[in-house]
N, CA, C and O atoms as a GROMACS GRO file, in nm:
protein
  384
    1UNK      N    1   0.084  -0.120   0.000
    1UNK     CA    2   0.000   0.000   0.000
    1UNK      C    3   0.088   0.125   0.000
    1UNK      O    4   0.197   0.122   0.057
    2UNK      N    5   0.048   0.224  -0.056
    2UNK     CA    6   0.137   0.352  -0.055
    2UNK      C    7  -0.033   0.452  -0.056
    2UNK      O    8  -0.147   0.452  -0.105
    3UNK      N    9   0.088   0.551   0.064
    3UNK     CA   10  -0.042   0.639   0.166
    3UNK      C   11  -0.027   0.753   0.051
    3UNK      O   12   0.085   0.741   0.002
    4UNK      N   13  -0.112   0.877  -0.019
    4UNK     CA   14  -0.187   0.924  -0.098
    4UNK      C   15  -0.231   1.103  -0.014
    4UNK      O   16  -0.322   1.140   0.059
    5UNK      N   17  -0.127   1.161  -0.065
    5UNK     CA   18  -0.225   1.283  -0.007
    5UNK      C   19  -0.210   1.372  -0.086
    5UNK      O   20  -0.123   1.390  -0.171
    6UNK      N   21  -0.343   1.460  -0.041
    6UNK     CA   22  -0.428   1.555  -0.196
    6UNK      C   23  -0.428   1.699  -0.120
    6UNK      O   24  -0.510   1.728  -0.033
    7UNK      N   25  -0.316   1.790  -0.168
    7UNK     CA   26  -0.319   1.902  -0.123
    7UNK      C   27  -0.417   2.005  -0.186
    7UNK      O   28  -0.463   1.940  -0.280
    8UNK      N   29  -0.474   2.122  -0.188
    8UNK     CA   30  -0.481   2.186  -0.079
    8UNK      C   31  -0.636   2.146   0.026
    8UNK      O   32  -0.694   2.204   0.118
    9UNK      N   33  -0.661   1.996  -0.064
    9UNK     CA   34  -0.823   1.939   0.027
    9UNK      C   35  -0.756   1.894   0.168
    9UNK      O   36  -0.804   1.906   0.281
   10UNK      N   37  -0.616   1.835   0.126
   10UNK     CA   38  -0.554   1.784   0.277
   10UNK      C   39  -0.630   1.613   0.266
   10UNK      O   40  -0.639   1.560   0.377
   11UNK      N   41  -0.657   1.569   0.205
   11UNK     CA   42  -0.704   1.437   0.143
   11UNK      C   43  -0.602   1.347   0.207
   11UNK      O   44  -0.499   1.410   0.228
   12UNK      N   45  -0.596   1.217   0.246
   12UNK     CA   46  -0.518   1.083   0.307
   12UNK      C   47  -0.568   0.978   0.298
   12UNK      O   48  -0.656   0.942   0.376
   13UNK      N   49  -0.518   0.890   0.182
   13UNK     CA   50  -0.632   0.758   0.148
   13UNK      C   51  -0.515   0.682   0.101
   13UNK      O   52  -0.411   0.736   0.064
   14UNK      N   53  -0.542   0.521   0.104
   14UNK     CA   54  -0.429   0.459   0.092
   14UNK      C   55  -0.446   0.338  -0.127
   14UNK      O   56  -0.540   0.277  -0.177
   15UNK      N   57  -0.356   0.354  -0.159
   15UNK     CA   58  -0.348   0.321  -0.275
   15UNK      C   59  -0.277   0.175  -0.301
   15UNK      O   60  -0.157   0.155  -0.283
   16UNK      N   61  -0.365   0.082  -0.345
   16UNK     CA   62  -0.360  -0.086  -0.319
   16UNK      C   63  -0.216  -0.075  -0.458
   16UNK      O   64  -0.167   0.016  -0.526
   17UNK      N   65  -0.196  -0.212  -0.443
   17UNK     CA   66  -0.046  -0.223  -0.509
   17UNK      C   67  -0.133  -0.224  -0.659
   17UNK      O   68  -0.245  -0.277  -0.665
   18UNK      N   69  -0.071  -0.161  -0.776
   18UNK     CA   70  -0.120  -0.211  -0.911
   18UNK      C   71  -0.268  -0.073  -0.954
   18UNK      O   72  -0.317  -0.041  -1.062
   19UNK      N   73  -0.300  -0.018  -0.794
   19UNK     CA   74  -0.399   0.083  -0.858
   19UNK      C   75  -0.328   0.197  -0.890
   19UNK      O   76  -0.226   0.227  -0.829
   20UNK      N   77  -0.390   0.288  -1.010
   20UNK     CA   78  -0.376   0.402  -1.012
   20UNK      C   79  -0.395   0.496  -0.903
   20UNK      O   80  -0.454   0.474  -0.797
   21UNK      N   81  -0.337   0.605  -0.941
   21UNK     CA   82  -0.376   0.733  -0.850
   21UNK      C   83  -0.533   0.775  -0.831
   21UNK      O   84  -0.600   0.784  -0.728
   22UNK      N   85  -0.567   0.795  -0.967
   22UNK     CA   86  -0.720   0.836  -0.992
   22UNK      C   87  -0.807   0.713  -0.925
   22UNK      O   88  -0.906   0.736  -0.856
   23UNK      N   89  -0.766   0.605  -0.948
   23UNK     CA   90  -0.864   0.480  -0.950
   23UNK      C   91  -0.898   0.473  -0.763
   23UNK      O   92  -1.010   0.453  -0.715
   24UNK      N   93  -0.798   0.490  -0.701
   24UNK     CA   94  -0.717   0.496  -0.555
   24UNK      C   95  -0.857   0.610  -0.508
   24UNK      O   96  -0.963   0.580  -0.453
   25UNK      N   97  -0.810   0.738  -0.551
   25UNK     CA   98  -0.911   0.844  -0.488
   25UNK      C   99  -1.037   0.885  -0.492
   25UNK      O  100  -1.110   0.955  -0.422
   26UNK      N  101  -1.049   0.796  -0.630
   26UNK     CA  102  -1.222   0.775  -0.659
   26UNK      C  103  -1.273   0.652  -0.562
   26UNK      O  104  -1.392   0.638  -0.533
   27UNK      N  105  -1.178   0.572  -0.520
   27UNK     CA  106  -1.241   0.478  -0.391
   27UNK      C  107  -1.234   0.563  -0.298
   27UNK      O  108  -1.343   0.577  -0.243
   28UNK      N  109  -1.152   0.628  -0.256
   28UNK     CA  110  -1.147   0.703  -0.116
   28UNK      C  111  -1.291   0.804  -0.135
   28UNK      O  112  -1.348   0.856  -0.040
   29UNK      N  113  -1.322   0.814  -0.234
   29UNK     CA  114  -1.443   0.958  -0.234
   29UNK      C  115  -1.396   1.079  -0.289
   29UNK      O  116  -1.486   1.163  -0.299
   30UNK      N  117  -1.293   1.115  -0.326
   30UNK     CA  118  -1.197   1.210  -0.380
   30UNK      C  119  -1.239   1.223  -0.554
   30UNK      O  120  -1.204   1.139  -0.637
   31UNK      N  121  -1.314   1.338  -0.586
   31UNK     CA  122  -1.289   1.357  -0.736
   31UNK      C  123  -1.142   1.416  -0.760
   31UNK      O  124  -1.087   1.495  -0.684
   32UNK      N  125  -1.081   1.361  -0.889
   32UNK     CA  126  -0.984   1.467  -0.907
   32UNK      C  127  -1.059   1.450  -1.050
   32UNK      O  128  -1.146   1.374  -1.094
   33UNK      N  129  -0.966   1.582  -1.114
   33UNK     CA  130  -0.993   1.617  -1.269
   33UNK      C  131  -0.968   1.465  -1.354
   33UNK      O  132  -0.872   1.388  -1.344
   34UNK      N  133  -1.073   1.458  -1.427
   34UNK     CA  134  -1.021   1.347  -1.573
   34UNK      C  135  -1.118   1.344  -1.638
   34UNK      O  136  -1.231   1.387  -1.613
   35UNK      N  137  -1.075   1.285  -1.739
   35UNK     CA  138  -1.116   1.257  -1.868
   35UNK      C  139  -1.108   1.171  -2.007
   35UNK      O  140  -1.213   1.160  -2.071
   36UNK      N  141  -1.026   1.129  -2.042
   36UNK     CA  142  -0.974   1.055  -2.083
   36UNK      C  143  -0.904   0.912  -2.063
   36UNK      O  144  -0.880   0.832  -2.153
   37UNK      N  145  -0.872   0.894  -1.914
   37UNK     CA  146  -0.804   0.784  -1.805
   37UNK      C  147  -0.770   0.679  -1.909
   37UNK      O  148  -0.804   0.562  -1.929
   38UNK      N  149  -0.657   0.805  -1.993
   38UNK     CA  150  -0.551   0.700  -2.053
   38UNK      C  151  -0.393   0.746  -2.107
   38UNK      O  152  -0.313   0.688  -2.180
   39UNK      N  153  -0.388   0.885  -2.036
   39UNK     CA  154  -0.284   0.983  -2.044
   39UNK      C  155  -0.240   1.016  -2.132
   39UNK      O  156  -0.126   0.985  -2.167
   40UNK      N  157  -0.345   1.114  -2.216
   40UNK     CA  158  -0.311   1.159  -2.319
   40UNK      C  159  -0.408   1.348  -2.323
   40UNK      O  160  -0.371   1.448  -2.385
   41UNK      N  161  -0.511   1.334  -2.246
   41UNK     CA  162  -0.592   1.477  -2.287
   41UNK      C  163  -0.521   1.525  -2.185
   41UNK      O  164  -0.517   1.647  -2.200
   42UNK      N  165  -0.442   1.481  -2.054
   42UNK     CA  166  -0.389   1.597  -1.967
   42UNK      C  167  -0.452   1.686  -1.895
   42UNK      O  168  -0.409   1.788  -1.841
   43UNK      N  169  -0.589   1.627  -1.900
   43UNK     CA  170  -0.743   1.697  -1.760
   43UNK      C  171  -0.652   1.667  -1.632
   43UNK      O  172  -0.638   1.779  -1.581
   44UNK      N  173  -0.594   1.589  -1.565
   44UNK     CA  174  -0.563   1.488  -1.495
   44UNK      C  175  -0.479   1.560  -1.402
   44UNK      O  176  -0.492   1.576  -1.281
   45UNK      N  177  -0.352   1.620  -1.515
   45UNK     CA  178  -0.202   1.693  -1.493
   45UNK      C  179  -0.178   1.744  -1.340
   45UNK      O  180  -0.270   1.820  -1.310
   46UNK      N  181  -0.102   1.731  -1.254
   46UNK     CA  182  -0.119   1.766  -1.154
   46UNK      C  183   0.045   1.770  -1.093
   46UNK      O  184   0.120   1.695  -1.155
   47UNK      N  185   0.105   1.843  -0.987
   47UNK     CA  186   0.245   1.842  -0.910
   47UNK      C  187   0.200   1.747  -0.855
   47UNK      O  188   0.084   1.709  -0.849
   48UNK      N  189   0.317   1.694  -0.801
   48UNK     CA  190   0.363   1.578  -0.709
   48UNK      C  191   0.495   1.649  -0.620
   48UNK      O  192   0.574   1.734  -0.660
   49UNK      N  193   0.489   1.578  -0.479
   49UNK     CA  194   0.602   1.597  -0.415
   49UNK      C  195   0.753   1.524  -0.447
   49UNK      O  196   0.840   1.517  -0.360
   50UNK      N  197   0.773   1.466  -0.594
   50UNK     CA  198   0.884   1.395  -0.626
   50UNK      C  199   0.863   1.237  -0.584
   50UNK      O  200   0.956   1.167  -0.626
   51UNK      N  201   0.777   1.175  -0.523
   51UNK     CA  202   0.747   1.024  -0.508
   51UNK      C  203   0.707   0.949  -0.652
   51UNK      O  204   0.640   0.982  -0.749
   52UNK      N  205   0.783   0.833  -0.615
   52UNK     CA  206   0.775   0.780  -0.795
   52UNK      C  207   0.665   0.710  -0.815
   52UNK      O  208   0.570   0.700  -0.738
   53UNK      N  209   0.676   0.670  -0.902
   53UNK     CA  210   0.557   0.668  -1.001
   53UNK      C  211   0.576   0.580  -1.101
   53UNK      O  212   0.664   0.627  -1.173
   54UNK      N  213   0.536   0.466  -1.145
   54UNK     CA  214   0.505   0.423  -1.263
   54UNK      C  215   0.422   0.382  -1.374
   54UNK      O  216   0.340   0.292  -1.361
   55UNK      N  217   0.434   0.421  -1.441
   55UNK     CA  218   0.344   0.426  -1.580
   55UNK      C  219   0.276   0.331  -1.620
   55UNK      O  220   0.355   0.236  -1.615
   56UNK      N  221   0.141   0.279  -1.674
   56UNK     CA  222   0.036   0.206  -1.715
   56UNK      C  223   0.028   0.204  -1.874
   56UNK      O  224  -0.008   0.115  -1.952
   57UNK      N  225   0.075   0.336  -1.895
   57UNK     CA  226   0.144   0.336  -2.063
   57UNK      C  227   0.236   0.368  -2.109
   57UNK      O  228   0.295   0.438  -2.026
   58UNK      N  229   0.311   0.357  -2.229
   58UNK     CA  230   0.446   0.345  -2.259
   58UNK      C  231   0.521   0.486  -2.240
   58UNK      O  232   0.623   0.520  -2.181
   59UNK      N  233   0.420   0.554  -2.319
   59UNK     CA  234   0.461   0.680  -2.311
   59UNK      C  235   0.331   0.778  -2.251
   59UNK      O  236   0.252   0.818  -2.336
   60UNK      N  237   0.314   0.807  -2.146
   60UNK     CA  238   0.237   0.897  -2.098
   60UNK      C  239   0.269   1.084  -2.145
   60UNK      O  240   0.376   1.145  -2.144
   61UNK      N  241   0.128   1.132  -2.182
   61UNK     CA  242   0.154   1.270  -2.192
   61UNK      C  243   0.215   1.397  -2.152
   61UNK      O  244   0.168   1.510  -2.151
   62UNK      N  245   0.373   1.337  -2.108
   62UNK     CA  246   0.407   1.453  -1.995
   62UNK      C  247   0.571   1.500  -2.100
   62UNK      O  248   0.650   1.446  -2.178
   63UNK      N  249   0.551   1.614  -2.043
   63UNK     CA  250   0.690   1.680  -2.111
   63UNK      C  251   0.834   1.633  -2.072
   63UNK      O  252   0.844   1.534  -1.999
   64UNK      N  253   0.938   1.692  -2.112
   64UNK     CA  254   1.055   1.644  -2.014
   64UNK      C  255   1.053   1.744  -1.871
   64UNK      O  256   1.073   1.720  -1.752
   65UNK      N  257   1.014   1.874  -1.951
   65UNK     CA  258   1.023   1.965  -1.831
   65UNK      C  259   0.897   1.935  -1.708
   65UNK      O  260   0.870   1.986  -1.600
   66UNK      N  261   0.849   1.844  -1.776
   66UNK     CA  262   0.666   1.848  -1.658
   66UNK      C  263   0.755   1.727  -1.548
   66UNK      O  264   0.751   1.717  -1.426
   67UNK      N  265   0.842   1.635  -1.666
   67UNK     CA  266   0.865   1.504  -1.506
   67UNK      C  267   1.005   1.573  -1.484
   67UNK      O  268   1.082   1.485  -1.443
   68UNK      N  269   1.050   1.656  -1.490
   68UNK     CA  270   1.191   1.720  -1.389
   68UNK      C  271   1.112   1.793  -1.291
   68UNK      O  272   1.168   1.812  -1.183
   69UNK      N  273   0.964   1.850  -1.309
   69UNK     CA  274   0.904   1.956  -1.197
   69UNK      C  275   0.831   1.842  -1.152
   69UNK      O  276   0.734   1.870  -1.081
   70UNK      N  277   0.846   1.746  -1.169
   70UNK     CA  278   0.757   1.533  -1.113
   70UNK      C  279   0.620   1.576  -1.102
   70UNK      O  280   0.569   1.596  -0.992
   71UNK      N  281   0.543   1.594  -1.241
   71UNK     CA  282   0.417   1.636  -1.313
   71UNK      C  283   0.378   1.497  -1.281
   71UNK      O  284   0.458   1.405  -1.266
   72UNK      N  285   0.246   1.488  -1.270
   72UNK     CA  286   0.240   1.307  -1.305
   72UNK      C  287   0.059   1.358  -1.351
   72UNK      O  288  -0.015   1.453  -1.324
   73UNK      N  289   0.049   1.232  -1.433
   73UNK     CA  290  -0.060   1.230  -1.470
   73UNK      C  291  -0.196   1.060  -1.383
   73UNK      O  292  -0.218   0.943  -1.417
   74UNK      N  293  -0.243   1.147  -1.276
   74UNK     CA  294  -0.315   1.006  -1.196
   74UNK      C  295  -0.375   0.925  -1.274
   74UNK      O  296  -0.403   0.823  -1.212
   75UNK      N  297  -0.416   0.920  -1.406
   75UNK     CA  298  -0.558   0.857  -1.449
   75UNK      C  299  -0.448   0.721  -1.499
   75UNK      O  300  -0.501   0.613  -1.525
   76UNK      N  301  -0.311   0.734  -1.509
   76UNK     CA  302  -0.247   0.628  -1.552
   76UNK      C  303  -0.087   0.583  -1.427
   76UNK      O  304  -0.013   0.485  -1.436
   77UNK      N  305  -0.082   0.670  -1.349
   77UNK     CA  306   0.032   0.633  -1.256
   77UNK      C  307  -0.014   0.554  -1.134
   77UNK      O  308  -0.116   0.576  -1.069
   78UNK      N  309   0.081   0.453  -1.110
   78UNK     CA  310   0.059   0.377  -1.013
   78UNK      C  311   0.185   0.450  -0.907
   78UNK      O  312   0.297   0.497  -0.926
   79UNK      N  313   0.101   0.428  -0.796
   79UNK     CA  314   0.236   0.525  -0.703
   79UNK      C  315   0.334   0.387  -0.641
   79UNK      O  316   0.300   0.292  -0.570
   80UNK      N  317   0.397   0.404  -0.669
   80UNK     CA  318   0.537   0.335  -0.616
   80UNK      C  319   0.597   0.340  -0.430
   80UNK      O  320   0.666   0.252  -0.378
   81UNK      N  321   0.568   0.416  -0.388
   81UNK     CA  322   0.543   0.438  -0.228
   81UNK      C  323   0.478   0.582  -0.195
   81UNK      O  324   0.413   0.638  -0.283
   82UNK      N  325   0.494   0.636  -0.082
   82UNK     CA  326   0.414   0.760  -0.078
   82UNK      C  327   0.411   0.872  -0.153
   82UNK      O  328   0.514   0.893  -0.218
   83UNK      N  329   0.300   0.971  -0.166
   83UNK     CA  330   0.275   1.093  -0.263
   83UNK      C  331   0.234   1.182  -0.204
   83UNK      O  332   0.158   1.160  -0.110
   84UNK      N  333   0.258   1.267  -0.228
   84UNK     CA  334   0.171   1.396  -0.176
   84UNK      C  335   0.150   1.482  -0.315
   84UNK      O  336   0.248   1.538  -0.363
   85UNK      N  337   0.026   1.493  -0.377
   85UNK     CA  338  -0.041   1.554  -0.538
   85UNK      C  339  -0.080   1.665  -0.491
   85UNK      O  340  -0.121   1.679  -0.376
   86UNK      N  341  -0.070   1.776  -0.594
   86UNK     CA  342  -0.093   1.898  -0.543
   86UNK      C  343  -0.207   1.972  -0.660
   86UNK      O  344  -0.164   2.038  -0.754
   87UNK      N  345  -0.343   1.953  -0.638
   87UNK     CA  346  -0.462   1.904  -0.703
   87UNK      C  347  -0.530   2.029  -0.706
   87UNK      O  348  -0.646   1.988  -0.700
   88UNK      N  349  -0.541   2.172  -0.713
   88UNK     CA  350  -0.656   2.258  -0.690
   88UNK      C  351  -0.804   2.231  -0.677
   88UNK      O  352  -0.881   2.258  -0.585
   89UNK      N  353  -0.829   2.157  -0.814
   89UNK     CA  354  -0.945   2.137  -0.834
   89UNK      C  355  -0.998   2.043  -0.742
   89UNK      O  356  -1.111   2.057  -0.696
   90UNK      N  357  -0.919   1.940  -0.710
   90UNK     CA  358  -0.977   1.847  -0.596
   90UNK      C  359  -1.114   1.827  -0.527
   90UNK      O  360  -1.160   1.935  -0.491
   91UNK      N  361  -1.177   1.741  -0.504
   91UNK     CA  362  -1.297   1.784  -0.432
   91UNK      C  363  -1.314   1.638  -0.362
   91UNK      O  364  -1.240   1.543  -0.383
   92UNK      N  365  -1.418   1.638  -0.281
   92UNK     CA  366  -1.424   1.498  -0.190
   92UNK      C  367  -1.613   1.545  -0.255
   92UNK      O  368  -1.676   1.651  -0.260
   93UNK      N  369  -1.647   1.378  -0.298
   93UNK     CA  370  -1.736   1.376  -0.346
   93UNK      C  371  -1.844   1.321  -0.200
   93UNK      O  372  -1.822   1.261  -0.095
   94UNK      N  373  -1.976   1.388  -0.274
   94UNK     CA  374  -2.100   1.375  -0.146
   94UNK      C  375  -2.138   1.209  -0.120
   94UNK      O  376  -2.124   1.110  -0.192
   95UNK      N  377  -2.181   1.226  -0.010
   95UNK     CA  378  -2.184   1.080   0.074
   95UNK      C  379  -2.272   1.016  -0.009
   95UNK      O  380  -2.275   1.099  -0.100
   96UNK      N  381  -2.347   0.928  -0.043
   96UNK     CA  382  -2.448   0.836  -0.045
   96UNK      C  383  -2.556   0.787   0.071
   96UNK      O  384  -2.640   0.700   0.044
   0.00000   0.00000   0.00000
């Protein structure tokens, strides 16, 4: 498991081995931005605190300069140990 946090909601949810980021926070109750959840439209795009990350596709939509500033795109990264995403749009979706 690798622990998951969504700044500026302050979000903390834990991410099973093999899930995505997006897939991870939509269980926790967490919308983040997407659209596409296949890393290519870049709805998704978001900072990271430098925790790695690996890819679900070969080549994901990110620049060189987006993964030196460790851009990651959730709808296709699996987090590799802890994260801290830095999400504006973020939102924690209503109860059921």
């Amino acid at each position: 498991m690798s622990r998951v946090r969504v700044l500026p909601l302050d979000a903390t949810f834990d991410a099973a081995p093999g899930e995505t980021l997006l897939q991870a926070a939509e269980r926790a109750g967490i919308r983040l931005p997407s659209s596409c959840r296949n890393g290519t439209c870049r709805t998704c795009l978001c900072g990271s605190d430098g925790g790695a990350v690996r890819y679900q596709v070969e080549w994901p939509g990110l620049s060189y300069d987006e993964k030196l500033a460790h851009d990651v795109l959730p709808c296709v990264a699996v987090p590799e140990g802890d994260i801290t995403l830095t999400v504006p749009a973020a939102r924690r979706m209503p109860q059921a």
